[in-house]
DOZA-977062 format. One line per field, with one value per residue (C-alpha): chain; residue number from 1; z, y, x. Coordinates in steps of 0.2 Angstrom, whole numbers, plus 5000, padded with zeros to 4 digits. Example, Ala and Ser with C-alpha at 12.3 -4.5 7.8 and 13.67 -1.06 7.14 Angstrom:
# residues 2
chain (A, A) $
n (1, 2) $
zz (5039, 5036) $
yy (4978, 4995) $
xx (5062, 5068) $
# end
This chain:
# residues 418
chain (A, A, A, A, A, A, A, A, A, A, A, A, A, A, A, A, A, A, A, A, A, A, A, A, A, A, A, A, A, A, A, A, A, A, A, A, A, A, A, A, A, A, A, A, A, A, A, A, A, A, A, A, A, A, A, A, A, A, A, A, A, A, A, A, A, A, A, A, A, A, A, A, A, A, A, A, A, A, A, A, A, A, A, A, A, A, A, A, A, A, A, A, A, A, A, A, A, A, A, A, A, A, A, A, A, A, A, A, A, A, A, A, A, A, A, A, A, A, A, A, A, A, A, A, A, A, A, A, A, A, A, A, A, A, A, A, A, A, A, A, A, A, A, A, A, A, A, A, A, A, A, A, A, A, A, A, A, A, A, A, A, A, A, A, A, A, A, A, A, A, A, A, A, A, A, A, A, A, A, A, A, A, A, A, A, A, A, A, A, A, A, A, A, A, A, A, A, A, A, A, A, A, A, A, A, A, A, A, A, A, A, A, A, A, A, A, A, A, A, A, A, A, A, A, A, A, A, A, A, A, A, A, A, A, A, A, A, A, A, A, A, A, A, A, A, A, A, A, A, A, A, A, A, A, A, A, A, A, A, A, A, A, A, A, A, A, A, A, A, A, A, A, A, A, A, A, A, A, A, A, A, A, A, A, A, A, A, A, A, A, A, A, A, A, A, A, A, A, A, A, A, A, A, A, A, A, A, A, A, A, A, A, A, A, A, A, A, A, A, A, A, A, A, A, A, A, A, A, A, A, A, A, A, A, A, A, A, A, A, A, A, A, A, A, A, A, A, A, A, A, A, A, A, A, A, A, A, A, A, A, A, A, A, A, A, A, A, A, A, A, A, A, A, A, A, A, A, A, A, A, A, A, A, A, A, A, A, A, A, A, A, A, A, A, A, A, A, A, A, A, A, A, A, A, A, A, A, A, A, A, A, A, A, A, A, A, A, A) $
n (1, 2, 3, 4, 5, 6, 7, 8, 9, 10, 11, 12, 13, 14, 15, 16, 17, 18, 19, 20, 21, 22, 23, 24, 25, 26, 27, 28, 29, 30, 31, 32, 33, 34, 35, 36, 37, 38, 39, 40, 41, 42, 43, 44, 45, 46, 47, 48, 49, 50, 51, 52, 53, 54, 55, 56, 57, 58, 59, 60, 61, 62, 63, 64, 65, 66, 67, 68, 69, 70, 71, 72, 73, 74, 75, 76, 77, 78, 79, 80, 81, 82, 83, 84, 85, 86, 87, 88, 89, 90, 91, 92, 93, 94, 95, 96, 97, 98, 99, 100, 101, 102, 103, 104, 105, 106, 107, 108, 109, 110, 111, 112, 113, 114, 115, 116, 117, 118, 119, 120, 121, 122, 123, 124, 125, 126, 127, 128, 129, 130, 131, 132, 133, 134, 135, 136, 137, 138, 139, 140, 141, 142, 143, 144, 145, 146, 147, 148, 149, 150, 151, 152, 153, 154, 155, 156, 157, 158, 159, 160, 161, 162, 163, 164, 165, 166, 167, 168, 169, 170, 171, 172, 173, 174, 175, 176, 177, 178, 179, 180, 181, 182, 183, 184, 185, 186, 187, 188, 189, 190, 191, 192, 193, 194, 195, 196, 197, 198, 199, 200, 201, 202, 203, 204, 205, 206, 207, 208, 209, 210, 211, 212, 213, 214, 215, 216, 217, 218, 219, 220, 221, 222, 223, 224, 225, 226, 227, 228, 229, 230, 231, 232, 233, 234, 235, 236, 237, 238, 239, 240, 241, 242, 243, 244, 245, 246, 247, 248, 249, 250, 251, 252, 253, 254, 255, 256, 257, 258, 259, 260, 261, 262, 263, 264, 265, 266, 267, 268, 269, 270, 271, 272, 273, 274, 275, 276, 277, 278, 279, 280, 281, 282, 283, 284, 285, 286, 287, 288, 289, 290, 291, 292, 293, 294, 295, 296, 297, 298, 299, 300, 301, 302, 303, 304, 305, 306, 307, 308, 309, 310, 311, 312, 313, 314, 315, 316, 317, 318, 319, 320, 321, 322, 323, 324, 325, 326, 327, 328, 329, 330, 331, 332, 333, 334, 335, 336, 337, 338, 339, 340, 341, 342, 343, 344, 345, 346, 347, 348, 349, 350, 351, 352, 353, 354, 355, 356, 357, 358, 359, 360, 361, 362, 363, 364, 365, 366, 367, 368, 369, 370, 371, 372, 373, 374, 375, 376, 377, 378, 379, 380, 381, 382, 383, 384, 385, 386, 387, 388, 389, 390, 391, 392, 393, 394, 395, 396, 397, 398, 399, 400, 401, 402, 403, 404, 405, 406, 407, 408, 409, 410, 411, 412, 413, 414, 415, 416, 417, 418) $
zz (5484, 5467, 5458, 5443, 5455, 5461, 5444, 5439, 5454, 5452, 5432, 5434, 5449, 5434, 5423, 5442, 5443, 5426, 5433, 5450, 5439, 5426, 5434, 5439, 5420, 5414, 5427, 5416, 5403, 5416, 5426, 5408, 5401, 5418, 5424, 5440, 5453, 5460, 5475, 5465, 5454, 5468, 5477, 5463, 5468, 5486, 5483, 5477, 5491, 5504, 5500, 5495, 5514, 5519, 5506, 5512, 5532, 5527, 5518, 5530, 5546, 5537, 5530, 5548, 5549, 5534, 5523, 5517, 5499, 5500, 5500, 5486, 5473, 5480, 5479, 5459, 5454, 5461, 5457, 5439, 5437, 5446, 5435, 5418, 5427, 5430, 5412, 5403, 5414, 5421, 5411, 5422, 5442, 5451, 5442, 5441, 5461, 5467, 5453, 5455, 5473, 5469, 5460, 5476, 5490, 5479, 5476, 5497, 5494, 5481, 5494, 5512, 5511, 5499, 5508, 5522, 5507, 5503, 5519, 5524, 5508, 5509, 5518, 5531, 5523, 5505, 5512, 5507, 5489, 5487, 5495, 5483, 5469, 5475, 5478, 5463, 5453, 5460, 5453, 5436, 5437, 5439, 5425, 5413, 5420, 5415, 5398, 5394, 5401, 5388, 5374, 5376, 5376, 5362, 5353, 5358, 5373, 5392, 5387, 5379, 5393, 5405, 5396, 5390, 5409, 5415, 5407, 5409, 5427, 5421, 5414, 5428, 5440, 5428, 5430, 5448, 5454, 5442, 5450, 5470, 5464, 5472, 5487, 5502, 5511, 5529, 5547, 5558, 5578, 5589, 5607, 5620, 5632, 5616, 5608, 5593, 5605, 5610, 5593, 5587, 5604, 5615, 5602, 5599, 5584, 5577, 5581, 5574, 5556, 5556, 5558, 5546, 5534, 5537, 5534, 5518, 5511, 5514, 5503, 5489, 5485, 5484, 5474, 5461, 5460, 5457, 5447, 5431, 5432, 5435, 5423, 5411, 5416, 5416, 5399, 5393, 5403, 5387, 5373, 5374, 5369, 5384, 5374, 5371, 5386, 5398, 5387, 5388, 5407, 5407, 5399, 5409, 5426, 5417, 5418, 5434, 5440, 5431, 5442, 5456, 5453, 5450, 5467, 5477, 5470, 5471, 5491, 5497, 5491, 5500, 5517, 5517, 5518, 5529, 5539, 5537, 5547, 5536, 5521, 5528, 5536, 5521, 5508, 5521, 5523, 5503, 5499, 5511, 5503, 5485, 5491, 5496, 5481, 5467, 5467, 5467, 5449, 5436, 5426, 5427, 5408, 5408, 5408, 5426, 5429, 5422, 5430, 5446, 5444, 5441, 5457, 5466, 5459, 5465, 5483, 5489, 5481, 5488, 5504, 5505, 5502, 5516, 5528, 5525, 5526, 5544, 5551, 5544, 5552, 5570, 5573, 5579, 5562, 5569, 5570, 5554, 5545, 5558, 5560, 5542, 5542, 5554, 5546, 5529, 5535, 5541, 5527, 5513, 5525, 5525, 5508, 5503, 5513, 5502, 5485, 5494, 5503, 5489, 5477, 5491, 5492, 5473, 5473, 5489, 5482, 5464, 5460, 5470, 5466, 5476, 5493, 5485, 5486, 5503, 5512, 5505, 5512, 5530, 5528, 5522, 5538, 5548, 5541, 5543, 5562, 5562, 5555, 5565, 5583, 5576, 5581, 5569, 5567, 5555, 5541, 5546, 5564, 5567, 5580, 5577, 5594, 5610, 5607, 5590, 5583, 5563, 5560, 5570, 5586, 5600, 5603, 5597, 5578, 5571, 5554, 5549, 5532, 5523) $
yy (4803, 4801, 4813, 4808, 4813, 4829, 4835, 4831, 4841, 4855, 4856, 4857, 4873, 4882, 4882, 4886, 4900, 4909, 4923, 4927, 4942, 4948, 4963, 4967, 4963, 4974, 4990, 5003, 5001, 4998, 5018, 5024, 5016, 5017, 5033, 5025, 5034, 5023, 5021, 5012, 5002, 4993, 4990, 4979, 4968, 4968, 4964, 4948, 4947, 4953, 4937, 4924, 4925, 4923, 4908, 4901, 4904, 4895, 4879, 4877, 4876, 4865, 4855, 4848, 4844, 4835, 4832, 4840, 4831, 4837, 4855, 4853, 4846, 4857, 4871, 4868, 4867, 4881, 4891, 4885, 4891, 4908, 4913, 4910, 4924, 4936, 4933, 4935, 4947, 4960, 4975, 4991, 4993, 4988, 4971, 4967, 4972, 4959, 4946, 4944, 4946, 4930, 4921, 4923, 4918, 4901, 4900, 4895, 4878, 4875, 4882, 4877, 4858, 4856, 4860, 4847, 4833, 4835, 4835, 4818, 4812, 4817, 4811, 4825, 4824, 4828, 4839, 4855, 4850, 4843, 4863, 4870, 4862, 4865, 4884, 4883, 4880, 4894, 4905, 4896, 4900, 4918, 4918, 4907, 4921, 4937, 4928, 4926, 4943, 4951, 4939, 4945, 4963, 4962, 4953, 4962, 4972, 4970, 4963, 4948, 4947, 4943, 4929, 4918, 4920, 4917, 4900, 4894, 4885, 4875, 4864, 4865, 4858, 4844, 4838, 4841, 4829, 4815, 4819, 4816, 4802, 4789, 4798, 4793, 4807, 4808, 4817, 4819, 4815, 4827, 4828, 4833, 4840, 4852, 4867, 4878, 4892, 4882, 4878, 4896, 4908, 4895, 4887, 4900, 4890, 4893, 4908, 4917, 4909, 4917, 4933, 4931, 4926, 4941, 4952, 4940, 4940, 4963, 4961, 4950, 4951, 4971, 4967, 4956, 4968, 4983, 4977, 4975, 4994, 4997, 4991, 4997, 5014, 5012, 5008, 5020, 5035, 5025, 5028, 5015, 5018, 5015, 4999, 4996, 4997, 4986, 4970, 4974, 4975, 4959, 4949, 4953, 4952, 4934, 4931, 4937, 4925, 4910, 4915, 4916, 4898, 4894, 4900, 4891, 4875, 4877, 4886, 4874, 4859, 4870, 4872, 4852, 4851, 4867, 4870, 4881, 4897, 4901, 4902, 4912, 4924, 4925, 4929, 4940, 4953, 4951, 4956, 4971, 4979, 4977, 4983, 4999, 5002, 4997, 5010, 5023, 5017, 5018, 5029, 5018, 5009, 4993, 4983, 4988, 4987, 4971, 4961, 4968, 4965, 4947, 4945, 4954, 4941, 4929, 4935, 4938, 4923, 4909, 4910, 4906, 4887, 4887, 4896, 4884, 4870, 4874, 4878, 4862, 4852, 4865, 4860, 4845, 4835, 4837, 4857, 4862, 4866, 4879, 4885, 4885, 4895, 4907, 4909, 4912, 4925, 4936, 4933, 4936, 4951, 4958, 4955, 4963, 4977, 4980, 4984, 4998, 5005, 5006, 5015, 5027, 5031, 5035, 5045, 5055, 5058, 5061, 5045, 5042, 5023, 5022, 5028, 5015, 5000, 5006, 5002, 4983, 4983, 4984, 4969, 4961, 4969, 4961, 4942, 4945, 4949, 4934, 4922, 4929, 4922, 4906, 4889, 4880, 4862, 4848, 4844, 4826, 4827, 4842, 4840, 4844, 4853, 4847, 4830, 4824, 4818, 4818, 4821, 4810, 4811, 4798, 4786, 4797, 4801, 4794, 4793, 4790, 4786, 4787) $
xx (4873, 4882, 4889, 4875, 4861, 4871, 4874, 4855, 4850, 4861, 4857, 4838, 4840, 4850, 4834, 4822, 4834, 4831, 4817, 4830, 4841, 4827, 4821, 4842, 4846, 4835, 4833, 4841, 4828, 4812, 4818, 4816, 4799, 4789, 4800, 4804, 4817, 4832, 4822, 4806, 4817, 4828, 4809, 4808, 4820, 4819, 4802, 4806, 4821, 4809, 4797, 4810, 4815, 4796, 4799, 4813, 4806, 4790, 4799, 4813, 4802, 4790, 4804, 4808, 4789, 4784, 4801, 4814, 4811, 4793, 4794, 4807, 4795, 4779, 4792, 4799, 4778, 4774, 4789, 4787, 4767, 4772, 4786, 4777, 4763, 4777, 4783, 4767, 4757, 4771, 4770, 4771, 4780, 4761, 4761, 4779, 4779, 4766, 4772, 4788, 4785, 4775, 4793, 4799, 4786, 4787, 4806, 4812, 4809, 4822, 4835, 4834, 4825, 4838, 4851, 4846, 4843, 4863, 4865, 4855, 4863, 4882, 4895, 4902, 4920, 4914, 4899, 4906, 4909, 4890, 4887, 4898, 4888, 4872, 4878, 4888, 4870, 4863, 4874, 4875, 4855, 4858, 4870, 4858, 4845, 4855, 4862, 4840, 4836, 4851, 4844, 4827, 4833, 4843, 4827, 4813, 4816, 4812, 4796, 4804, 4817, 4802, 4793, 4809, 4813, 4799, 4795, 4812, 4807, 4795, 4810, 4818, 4805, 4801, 4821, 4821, 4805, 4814, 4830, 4824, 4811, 4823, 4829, 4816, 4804, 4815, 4806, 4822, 4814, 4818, 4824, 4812, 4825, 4832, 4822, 4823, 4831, 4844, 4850, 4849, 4852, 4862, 4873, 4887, 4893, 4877, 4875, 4887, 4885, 4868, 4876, 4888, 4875, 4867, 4880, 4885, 4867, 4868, 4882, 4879, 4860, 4865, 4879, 4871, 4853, 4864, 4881, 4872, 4867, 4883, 4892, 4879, 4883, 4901, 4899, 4888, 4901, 4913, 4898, 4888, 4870, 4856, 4852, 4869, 4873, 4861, 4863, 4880, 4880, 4868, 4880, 4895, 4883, 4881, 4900, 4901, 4888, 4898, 4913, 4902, 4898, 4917, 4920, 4908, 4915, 4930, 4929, 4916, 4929, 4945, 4934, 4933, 4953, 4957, 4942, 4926, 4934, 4950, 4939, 4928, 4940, 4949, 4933, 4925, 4940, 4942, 4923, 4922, 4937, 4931, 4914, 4925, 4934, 4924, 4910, 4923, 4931, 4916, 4926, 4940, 4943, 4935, 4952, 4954, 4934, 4928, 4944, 4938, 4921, 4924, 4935, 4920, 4911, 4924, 4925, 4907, 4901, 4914, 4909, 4892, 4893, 4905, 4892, 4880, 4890, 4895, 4879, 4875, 4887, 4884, 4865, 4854, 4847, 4829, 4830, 4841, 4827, 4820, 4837, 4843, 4822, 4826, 4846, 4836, 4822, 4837, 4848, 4837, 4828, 4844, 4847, 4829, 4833, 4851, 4846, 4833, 4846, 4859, 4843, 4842, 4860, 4860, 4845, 4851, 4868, 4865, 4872, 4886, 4890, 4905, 4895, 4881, 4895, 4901, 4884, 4884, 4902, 4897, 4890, 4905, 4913, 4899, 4904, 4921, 4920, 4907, 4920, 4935, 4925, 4921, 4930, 4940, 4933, 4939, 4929, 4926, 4924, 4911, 4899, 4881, 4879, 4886, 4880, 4881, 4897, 4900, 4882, 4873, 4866, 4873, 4859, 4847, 4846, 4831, 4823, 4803, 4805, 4788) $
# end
């Protein structure tokens, strides 16, 4: 793949991702307009979480079946149609629960087939890079999302913040079929002798990068639904007005996604020189301690705050391109899209499960945001001990299971090209 087709990939994901942070942009002013409890308000998002790892099941497993390149265009259309209903028709907490609930159960396919196109495309020595892009884009997406979500605030309030998200996707699937039109539609055979199970249960590689994920997805999708809120509430502690305060929180969430995006390309590229597992080790021990200290400093001036939010940012971020690049490089071609599917539907479970559990720890604790962050750092915890038990592979040489060698299988990789 060149790194024309990469960056047009990449670029059109940023505009798919616009709708992903509008609800967390905007949740101060949405507990105020529909009176919603903590609780209600993180259901929002994990809503959306909850069916994105449905999504993301669904298109993985049928990306193995039909192609990889096929559920990513079905995936951008539909994720395009269903964003523009959340952005004109969500106006109170039923609506906006099934609707973007909806932006979700569309949005899998622009993740997991994608992964497995990059990883049909790219050669394994620069595979981390291509990941660290693809992640990279992601973030970039949710940055472009909060900057829209703060715009429309600032313009019109959360009602505006909805619709200039939620018609954002429909340009990003348009640039997405164009940029896949010349890659062919590949079915990876697969071995009679070798089964799903054996490439999730008996492959310890494998294995425990799903548990990491896990633990990795707990922590970050909690992070990113809940760090807007938090900032916004730091700076309204320093004055700010509620208004104020949430665009003001929006925008810096924004920033904090840019240096997410920064951190996937710039880990994803290290893992390709030193290995997958000191990256790993090194970003896990790093999130879970910031996820222990940062909730306990909301009162702290923002020239201590923001700097650690942004390393946060940093930290819980970098690792992800990383995690997918190993399991990547750990699994038969023919069954990484029911891994990658099963990996998903307990990442983002997990992850749909966070911002709940951190909305019940506020509204049990009168607000304690530093017990709130302590819960998403069990999963950093969970990763670290993950990524301690892994083997360390080189980049160029990792086996996809016990008989594949640098991404193919010996004597028996095939591909129907359609």
């Amino acid at each position: 793949m060149t790194a024309s087709r990469l960056a047009a990939i990449c670029f059109a994901r940023v505009f798919l991702f616009a709708t992903f942070m509008t609800v967390a942009a905007v949740i101060p002013l949405l507990m105020r307009d529909w009176t919603l409890s903590a609780t209600a308000a993180g259901a929002l998002v994990s809503s959306f979480t909850l069916c994105y790892a449905a999504s993301v099941f669904g298109f993985g497993w049928a990306a193995d079946h039909l192609g990889a390149k096929r559920m990513v265009v079905g995936s951008a259309i539909v994720a395009a149609a269903s964003s523009a209903a959340f952005g004109l028709w969500a106006h109170d907490w039923g609506s906006a629960l099934l609707l973007y609930g909806l932006v979700g159960l569309a949005q899998g396919g622009v993740y997991t087939p994608l992964i497995m196109v990059l990883s049909d495309e790219t050669a394994p020595e620069r595979r981390g890079n291509a990941m660290g892009w693809l992640i990279a884009s992601t973030s970039a997406g949710y940055a472009t999302s909060l900057g829209l979500a703060g715009l429309g605030v600032a313009l019109g309030g959360w009602q505006l913040a909805f619709v200039v998200s939620g018609l954002a996707p429909a340009l990003g699937a348009v640039l997405l079929v164009i940029a896949l039109k010349p890659f062919a539609h590949r079915v990876h055979a697969r071995s009679g002798a070798v089964g799903v199970a054996d490439e999730i249960v008996r492959n310890r590689e494998s294995r425990l990068l799903i548990a990491g994920y896990t633990g990795h997805s707990w922590e970050v999708v909690g992070m990113w639904a809940w760090i807007p809120a938090f900032l916004a509430a730091g700076f309204a502690l320093k004055g700010a007005d509620a208004t104020g305060a949430t665009a003001a929180g929006a925008y810096l969430a924004g920033l904090l996604h840019v240096t997410g995006a920064i951190a996937a390309l710039t880990m994803g590229r290290l893992s390709d020189r030193t290995g997958r597992r000191p990256i790993l080790v090194a970003l896990g021990a790093a999130g879970a301690l910031v996820s222990f200290a940062i909730g306990w400093l909301i009162h702290a001036p923002s020239i201590v705050l923001v700097p650690l939010a942004l390393a946060y940012a940093f930290v819980t971020l970098g690792d992800s391109p990383v995690l997918t690049t190993a399991i990547s490089e750990v699994v038969r071609p023919g069954y990484l899209g029911a891994v990658l599917a099963w990996r998903g539907l307990a990442g983002f479970g997990a992850g749909a499960v966070a911002p709940l559990a951190f909305g019940m720890v506020l509204d049990a604790t009168a607000v304690s945001w530093g017990l709130g962050f302590v819960t998403l750092g069990l999963g950093g915890v969970a990763a670290l001990v993950c990524a301690l038990l892994l083997r360390q592979h080189r980049p160029n040489a990792v086996a996809h299971g016990p008989h594949h060698v640098a991404g193919k299988s010996v004597g028996e990789e095939k591909r129907e090209q359609h």
